[in-house]
N, CA, C and O atoms as a Tripos MOL2 file, in Angstrom:
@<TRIPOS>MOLECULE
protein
  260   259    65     0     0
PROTEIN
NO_CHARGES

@<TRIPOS>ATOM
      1 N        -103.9600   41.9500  -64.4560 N.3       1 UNK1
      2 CA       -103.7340   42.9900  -63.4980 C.3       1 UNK1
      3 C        -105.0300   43.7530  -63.2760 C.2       1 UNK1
      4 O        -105.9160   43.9530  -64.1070 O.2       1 UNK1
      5 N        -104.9810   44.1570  -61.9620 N.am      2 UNK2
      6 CA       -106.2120   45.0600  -61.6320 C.3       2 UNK2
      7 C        -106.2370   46.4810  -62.1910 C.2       2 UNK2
      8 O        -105.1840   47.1130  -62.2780 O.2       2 UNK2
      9 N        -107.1580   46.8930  -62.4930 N.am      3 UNK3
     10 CA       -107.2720   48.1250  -63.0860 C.3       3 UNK3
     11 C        -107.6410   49.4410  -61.6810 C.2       3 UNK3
     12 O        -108.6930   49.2720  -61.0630 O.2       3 UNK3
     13 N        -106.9720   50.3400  -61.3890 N.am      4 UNK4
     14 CA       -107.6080   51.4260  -60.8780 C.3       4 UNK4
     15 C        -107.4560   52.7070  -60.8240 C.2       4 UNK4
     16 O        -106.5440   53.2150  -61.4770 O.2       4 UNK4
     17 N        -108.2800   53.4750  -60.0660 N.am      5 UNK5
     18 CA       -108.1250   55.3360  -60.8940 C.3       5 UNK5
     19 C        -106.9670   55.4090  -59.8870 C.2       5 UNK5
     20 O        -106.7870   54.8210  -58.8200 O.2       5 UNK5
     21 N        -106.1160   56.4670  -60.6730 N.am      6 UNK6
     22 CA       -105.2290   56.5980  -60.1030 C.3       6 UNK6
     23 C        -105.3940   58.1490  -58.6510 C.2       6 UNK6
     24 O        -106.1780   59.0750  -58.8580 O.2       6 UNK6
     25 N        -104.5530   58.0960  -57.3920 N.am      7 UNK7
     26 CA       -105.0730   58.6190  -55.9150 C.3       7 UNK7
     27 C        -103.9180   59.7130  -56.0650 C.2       7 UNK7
     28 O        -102.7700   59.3180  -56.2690 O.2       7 UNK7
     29 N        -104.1330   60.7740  -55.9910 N.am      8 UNK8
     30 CA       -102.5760   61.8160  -55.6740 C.3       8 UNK8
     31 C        -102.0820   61.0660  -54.4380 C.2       8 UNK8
     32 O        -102.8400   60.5140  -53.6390 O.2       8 UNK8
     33 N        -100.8380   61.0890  -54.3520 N.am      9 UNK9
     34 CA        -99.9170   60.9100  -53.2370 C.3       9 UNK9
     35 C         -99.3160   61.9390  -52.6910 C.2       9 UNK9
     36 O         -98.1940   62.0260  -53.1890 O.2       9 UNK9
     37 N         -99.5560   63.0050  -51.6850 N.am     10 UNK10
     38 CA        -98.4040   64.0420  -51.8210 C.3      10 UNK10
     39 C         -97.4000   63.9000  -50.4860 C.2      10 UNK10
     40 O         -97.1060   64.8420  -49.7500 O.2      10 UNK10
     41 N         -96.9900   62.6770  -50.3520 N.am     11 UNK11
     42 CA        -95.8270   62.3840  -49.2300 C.3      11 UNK11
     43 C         -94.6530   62.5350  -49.6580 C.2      11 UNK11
     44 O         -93.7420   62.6790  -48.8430 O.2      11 UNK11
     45 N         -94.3860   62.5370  -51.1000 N.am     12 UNK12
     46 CA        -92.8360   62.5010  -51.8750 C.3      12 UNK12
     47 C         -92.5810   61.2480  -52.0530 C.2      12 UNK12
     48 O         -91.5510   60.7600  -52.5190 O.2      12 UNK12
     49 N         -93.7440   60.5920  -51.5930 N.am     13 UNK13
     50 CA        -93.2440   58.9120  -51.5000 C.3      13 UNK13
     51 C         -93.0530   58.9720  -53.0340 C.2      13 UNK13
     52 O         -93.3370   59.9660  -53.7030 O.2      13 UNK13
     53 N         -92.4240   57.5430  -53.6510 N.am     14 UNK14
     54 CA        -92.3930   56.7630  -54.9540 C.3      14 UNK14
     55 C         -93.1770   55.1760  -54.8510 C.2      14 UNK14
     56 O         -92.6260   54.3990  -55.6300 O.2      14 UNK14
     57 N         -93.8400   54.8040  -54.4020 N.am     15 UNK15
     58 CA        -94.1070   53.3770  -54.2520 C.3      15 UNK15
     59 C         -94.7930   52.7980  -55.2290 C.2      15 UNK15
     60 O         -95.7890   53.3640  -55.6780 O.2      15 UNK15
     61 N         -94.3210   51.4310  -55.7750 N.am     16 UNK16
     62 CA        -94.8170   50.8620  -57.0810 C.3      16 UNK16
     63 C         -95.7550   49.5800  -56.0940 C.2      16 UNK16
     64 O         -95.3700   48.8880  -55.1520 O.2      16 UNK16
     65 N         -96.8260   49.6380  -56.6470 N.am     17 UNK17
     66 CA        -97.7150   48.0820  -56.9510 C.3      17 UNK17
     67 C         -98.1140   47.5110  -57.3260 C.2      17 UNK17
     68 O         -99.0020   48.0380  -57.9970 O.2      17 UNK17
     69 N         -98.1140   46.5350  -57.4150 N.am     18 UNK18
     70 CA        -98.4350   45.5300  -58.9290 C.3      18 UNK18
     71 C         -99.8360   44.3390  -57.8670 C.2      18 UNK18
     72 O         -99.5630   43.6580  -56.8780 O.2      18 UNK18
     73 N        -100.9210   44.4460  -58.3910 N.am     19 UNK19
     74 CA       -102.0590   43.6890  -57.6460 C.3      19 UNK19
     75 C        -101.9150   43.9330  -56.1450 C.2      19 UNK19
     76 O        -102.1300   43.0620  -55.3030 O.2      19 UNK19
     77 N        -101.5830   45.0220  -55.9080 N.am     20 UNK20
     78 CA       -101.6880   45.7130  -54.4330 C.3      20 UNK20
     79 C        -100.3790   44.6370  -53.5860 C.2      20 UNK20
     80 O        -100.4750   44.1990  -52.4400 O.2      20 UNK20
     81 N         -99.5700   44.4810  -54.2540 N.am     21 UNK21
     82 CA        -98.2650   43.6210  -53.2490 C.3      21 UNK21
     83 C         -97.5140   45.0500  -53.8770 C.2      21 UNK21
     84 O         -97.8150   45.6510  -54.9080 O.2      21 UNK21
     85 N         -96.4910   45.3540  -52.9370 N.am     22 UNK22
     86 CA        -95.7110   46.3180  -52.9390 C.3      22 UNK22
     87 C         -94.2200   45.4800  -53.5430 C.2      22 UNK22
     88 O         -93.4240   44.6590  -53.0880 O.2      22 UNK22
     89 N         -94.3960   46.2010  -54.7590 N.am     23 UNK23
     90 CA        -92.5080   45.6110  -54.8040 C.3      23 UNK23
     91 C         -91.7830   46.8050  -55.0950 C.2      23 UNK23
     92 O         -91.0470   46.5300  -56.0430 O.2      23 UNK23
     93 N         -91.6370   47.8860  -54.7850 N.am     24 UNK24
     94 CA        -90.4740   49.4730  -54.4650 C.3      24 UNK24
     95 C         -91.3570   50.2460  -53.5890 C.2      24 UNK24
     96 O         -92.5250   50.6300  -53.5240 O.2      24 UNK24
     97 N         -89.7120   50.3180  -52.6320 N.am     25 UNK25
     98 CA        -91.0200   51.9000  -51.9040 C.3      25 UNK25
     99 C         -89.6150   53.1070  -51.8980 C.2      25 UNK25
    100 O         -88.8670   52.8370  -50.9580 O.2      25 UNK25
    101 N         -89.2430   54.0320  -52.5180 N.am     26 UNK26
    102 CA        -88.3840   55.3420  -52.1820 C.3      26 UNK26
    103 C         -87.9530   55.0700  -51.1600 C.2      26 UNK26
    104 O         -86.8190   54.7240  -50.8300 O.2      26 UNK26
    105 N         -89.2690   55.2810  -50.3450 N.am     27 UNK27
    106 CA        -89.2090   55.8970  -48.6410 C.3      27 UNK27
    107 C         -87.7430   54.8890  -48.1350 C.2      27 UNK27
    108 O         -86.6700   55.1510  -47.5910 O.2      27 UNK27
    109 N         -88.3760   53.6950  -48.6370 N.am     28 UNK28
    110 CA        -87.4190   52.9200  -47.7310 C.3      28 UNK28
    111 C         -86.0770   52.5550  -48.3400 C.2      28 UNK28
    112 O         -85.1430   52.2910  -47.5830 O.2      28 UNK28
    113 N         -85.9470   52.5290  -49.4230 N.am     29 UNK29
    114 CA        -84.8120   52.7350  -50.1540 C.3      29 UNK29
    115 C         -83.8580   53.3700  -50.6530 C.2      29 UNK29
    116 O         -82.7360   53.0090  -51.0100 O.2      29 UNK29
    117 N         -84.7500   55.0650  -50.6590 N.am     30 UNK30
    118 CA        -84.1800   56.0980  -51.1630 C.3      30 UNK30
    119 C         -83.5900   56.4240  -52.2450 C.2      30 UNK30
    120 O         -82.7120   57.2540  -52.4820 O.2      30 UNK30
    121 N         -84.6390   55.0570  -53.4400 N.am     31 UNK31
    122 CA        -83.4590   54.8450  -54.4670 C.3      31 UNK31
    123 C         -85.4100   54.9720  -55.5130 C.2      31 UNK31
    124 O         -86.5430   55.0300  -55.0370 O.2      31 UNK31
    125 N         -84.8570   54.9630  -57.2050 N.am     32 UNK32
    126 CA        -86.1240   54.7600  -57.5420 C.3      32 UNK32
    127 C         -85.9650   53.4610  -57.8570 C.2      32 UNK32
    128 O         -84.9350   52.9570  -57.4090 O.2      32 UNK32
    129 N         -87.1190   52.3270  -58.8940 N.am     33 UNK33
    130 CA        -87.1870   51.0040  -59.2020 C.3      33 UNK33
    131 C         -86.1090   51.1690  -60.2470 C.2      33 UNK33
    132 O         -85.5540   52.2300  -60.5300 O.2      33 UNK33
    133 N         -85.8710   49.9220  -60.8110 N.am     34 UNK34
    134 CA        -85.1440   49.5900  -62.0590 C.3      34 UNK34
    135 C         -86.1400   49.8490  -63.2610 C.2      34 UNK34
    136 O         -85.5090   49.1970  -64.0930 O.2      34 UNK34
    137 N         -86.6080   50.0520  -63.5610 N.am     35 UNK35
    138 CA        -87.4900   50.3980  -64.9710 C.3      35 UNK35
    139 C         -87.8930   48.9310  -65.6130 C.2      35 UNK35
    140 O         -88.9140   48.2990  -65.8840 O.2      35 UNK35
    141 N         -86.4120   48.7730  -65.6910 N.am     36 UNK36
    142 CA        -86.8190   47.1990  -66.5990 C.3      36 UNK36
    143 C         -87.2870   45.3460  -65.5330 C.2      36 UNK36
    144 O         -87.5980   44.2080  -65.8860 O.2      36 UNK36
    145 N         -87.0890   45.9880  -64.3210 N.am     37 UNK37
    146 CA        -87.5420   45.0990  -63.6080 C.3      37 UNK37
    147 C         -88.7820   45.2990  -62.8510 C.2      37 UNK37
    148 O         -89.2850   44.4490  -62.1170 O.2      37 UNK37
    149 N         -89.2050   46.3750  -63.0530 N.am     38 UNK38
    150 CA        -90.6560   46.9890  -62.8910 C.3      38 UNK38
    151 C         -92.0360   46.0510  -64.0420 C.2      38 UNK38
    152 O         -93.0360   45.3380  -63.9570 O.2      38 UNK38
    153 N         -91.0730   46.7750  -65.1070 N.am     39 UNK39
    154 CA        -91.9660   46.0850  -66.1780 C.3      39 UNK39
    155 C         -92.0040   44.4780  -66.2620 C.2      39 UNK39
    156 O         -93.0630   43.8510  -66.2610 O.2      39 UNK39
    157 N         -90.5270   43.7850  -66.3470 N.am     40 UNK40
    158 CA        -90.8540   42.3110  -66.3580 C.3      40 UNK40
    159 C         -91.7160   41.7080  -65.3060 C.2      40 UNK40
    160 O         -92.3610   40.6940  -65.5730 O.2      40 UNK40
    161 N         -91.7830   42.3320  -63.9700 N.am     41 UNK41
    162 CA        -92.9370   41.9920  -63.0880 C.3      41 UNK41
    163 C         -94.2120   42.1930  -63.4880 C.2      41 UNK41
    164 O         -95.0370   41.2820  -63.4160 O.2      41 UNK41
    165 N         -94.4970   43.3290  -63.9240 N.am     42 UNK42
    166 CA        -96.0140   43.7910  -64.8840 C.3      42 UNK42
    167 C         -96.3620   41.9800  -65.7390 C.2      42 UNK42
    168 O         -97.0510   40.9930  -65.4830 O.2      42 UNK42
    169 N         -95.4710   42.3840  -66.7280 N.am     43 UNK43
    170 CA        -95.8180   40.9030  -67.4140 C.3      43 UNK43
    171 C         -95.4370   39.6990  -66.7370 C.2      43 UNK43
    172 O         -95.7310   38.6900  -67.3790 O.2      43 UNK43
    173 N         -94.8370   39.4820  -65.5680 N.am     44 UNK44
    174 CA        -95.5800   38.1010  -64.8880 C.3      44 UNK44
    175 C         -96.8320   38.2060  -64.2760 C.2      44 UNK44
    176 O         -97.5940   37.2520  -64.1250 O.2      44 UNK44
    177 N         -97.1170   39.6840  -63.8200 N.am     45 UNK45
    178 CA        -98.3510   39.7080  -62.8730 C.3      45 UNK45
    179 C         -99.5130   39.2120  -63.6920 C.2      45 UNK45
    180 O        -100.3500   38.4770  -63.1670 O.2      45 UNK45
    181 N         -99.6070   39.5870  -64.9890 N.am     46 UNK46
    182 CA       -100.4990   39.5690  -66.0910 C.3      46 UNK46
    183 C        -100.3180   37.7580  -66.6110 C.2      46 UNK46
    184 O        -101.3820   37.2960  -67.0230 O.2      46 UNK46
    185 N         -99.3020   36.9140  -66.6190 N.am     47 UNK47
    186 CA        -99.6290   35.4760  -66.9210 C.3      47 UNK47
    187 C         -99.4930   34.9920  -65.6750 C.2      47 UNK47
    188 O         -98.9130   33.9060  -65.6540 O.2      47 UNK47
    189 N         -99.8690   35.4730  -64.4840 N.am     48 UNK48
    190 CA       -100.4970   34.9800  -62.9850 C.3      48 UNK48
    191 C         -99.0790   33.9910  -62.5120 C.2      48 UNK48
    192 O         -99.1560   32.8860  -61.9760 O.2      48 UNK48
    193 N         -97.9040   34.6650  -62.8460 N.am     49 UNK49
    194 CA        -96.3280   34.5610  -62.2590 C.3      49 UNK49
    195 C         -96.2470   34.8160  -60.9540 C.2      49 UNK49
    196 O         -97.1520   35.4950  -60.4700 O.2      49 UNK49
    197 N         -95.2020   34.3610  -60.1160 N.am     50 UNK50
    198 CA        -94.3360   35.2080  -59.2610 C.3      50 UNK50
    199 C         -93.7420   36.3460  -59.2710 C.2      50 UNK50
    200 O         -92.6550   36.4540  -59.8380 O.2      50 UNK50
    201 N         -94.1780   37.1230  -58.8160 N.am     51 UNK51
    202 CA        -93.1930   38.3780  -58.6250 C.3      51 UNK51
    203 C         -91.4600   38.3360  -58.6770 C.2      51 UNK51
    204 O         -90.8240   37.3980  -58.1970 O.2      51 UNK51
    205 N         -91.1100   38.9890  -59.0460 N.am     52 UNK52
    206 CA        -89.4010   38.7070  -59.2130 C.3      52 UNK52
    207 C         -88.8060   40.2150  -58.3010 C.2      52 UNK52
    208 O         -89.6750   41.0530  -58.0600 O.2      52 UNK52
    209 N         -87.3150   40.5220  -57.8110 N.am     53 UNK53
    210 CA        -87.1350   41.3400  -57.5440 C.3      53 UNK53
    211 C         -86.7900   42.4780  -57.7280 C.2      53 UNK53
    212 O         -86.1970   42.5140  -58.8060 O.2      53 UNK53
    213 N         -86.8360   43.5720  -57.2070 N.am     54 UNK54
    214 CA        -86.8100   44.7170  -58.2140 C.3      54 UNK54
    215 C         -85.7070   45.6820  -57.5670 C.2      54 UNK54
    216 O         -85.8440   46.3080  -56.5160 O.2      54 UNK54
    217 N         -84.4590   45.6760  -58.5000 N.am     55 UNK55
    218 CA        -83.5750   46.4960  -58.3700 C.3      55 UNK55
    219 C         -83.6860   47.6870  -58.2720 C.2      55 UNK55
    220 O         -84.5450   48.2100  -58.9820 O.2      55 UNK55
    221 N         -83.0080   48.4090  -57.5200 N.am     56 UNK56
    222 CA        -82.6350   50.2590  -56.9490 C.3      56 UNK56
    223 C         -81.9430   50.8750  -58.1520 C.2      56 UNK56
    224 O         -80.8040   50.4860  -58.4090 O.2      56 UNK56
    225 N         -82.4670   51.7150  -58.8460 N.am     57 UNK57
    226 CA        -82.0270   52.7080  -59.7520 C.3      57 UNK57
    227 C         -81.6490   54.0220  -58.6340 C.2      57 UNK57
    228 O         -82.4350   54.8370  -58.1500 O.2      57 UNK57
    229 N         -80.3410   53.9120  -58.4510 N.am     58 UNK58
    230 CA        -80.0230   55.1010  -57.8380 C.3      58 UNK58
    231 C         -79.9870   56.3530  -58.1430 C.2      58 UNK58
    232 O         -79.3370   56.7050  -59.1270 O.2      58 UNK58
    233 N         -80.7820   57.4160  -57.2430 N.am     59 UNK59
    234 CA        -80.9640   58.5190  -57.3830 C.3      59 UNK59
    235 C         -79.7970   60.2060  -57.7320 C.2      59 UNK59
    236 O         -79.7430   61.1630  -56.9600 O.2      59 UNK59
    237 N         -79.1110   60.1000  -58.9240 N.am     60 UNK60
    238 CA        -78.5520   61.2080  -59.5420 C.3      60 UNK60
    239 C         -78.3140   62.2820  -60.0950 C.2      60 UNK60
    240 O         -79.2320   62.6560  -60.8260 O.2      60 UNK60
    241 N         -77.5310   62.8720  -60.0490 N.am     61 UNK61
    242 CA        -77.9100   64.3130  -60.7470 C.3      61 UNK61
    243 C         -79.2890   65.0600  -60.5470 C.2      61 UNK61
    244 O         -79.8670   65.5280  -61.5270 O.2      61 UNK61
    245 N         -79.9090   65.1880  -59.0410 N.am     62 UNK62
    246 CA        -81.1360   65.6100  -58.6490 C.3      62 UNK62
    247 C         -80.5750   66.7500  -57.7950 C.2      62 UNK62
    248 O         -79.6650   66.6160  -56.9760 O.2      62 UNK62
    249 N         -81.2660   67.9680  -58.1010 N.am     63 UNK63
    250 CA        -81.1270   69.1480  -57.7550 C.3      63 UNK63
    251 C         -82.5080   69.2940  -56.6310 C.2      63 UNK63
    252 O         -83.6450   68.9350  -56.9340 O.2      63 UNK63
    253 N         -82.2580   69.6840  -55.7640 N.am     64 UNK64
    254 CA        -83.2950   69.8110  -54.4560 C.3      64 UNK64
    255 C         -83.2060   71.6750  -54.8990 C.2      64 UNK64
    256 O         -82.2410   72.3870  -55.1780 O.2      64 UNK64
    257 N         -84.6250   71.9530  -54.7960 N.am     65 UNK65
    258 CA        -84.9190   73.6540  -55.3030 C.3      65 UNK65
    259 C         -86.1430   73.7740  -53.9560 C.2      65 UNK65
    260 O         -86.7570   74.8250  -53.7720 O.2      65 UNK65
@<TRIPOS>BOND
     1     1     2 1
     2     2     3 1
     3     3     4 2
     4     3     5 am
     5     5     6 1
     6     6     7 1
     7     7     8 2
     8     7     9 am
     9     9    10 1
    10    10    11 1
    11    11    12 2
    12    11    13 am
    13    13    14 1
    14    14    15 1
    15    15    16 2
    16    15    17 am
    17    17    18 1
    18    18    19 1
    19    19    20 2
    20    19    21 am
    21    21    22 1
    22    22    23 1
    23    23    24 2
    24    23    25 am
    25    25    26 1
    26    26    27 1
    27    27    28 2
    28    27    29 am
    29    29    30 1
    30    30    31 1
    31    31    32 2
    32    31    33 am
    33    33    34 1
    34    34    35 1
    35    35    36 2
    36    35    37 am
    37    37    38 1
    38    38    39 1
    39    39    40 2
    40    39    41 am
    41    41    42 1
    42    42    43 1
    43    43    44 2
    44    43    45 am
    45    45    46 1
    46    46    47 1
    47    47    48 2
    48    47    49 am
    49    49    50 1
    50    50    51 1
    51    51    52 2
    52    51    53 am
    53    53    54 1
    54    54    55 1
    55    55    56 2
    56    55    57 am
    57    57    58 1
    58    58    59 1
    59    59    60 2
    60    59    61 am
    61    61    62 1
    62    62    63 1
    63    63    64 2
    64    63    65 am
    65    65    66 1
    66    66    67 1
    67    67    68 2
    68    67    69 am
    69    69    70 1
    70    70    71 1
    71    71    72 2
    72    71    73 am
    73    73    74 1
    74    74    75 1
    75    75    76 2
    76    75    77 am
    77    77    78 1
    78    78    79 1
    79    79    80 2
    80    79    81 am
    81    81    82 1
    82    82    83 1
    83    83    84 2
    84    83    85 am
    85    85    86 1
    86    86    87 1
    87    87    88 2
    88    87    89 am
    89    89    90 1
    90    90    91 1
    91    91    92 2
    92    91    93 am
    93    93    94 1
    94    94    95 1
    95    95    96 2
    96    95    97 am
    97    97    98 1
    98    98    99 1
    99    99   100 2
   100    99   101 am
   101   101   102 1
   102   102   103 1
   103   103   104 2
   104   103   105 am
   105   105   106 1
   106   106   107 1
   107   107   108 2
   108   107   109 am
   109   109   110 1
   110   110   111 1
   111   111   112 2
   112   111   113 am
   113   113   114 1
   114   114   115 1
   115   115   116 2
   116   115   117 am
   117   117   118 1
   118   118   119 1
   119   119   120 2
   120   119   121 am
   121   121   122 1
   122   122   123 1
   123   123   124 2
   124   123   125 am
   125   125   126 1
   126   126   127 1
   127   127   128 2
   128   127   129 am
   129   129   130 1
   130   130   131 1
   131   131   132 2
   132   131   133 am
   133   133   134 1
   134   134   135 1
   135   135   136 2
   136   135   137 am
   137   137   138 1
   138   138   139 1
   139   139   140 2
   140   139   141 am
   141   141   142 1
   142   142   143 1
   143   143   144 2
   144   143   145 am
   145   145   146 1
   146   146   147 1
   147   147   148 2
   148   147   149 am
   149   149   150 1
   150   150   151 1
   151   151   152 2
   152   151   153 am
   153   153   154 1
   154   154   155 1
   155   155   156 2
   156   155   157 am
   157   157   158 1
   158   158   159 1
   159   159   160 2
   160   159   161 am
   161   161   162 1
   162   162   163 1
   163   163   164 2
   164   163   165 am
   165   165   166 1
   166   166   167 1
   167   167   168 2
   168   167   169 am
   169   169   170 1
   170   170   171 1
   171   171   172 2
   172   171   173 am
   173   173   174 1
   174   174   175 1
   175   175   176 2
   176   175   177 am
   177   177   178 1
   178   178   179 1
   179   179   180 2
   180   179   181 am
   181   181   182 1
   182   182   183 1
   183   183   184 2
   184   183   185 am
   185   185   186 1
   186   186   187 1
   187   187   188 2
   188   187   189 am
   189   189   190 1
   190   190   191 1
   191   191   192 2
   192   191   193 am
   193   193   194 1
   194   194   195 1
   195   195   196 2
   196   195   197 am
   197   197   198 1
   198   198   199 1
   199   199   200 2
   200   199   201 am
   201   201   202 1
   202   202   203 1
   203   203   204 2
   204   203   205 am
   205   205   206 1
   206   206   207 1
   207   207   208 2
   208   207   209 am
   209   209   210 1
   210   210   211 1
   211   211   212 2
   212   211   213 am
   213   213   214 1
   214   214   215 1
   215   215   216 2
   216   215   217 am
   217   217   218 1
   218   218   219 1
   219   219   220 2
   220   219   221 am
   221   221   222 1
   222   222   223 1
   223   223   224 2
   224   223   225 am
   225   225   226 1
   226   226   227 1
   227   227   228 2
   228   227   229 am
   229   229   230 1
   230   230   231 1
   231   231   232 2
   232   231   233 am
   233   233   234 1
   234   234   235 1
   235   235   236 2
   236   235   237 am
   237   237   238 1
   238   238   239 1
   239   239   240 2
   240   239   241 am
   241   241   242 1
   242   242   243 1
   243   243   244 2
   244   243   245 am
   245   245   246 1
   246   246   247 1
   247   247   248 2
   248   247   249 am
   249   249   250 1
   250   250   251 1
   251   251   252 2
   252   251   253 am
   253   253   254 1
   254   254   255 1
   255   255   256 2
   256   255   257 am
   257   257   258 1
   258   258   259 1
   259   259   260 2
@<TRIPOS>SUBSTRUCTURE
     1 UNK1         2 RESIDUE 1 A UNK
     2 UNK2         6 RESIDUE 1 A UNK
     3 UNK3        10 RESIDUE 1 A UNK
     4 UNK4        14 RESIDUE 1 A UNK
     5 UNK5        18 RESIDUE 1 A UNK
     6 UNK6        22 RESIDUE 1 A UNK
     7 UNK7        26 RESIDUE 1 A UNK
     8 UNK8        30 RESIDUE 1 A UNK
     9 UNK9        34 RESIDUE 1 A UNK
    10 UNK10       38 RESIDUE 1 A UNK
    11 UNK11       42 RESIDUE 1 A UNK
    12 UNK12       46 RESIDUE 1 A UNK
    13 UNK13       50 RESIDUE 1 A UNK
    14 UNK14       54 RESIDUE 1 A UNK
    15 UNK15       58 RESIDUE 1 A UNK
    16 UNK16       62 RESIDUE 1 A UNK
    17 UNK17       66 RESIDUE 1 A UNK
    18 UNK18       70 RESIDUE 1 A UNK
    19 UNK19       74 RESIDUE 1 A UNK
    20 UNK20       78 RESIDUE 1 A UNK
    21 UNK21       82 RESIDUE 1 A UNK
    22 UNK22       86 RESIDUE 1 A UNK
    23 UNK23       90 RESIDUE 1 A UNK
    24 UNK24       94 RESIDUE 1 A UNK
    25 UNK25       98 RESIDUE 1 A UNK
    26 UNK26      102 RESIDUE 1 A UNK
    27 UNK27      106 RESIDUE 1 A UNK
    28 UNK28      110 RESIDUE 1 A UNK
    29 UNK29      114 RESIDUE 1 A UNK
    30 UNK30      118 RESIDUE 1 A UNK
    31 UNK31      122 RESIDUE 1 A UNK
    32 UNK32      126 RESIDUE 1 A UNK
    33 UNK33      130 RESIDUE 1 A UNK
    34 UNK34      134 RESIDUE 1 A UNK
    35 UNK35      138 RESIDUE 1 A UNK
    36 UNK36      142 RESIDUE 1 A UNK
    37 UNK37      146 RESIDUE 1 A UNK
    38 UNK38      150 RESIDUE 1 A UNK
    39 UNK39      154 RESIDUE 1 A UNK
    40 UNK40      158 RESIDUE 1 A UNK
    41 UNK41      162 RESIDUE 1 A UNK
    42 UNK42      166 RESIDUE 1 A UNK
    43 UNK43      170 RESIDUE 1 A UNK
    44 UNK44      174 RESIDUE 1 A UNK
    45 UNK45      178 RESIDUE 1 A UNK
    46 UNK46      182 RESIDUE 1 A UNK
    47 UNK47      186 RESIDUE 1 A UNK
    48 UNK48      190 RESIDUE 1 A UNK
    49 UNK49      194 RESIDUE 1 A UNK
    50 UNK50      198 RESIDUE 1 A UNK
    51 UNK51      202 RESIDUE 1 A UNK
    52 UNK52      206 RESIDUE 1 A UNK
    53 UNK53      210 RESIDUE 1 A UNK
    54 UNK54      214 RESIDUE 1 A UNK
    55 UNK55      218 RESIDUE 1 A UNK
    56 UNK56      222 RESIDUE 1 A UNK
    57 UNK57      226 RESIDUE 1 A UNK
    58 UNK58      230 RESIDUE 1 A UNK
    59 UNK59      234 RESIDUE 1 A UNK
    60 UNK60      238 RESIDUE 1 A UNK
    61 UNK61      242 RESIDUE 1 A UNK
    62 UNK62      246 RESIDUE 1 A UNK
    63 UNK63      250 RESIDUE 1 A UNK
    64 UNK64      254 RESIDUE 1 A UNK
    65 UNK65      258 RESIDUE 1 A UNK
């Protein structure tokens, strides 16, 4: 995996990337990633795998202030 400094985002977006291919975006889902399908992509990206897909952890118990 590529290494880089990390950029503030201040859109509210959530978007995950793994070697600059997008696999979650909030915006468009409105949901966050699965955690554990986040990571098993990490470790294919790293033994030069396919990307796999990444399930919607739906957004709960969130208080808007």
């Amino acid at each position: 995996m590529e290494s880089h400094d990390p950029v503030a985002n201040l859109s509210g977006s959530f978007e995950v990337q793994i070697n600059e291919k997008s696999v979650h975006s909030k915006l468009s889902s409105m949901a966050f990633p699965n955690f554990s399908d986040v990571a098993k992509n990490a470790k294919k990206a790293a033994a030069g795998e396919d990307l796999g897909h990444v399930r919607h952890q739906p957004i709960t118990d969130c208080v808007l202030q």
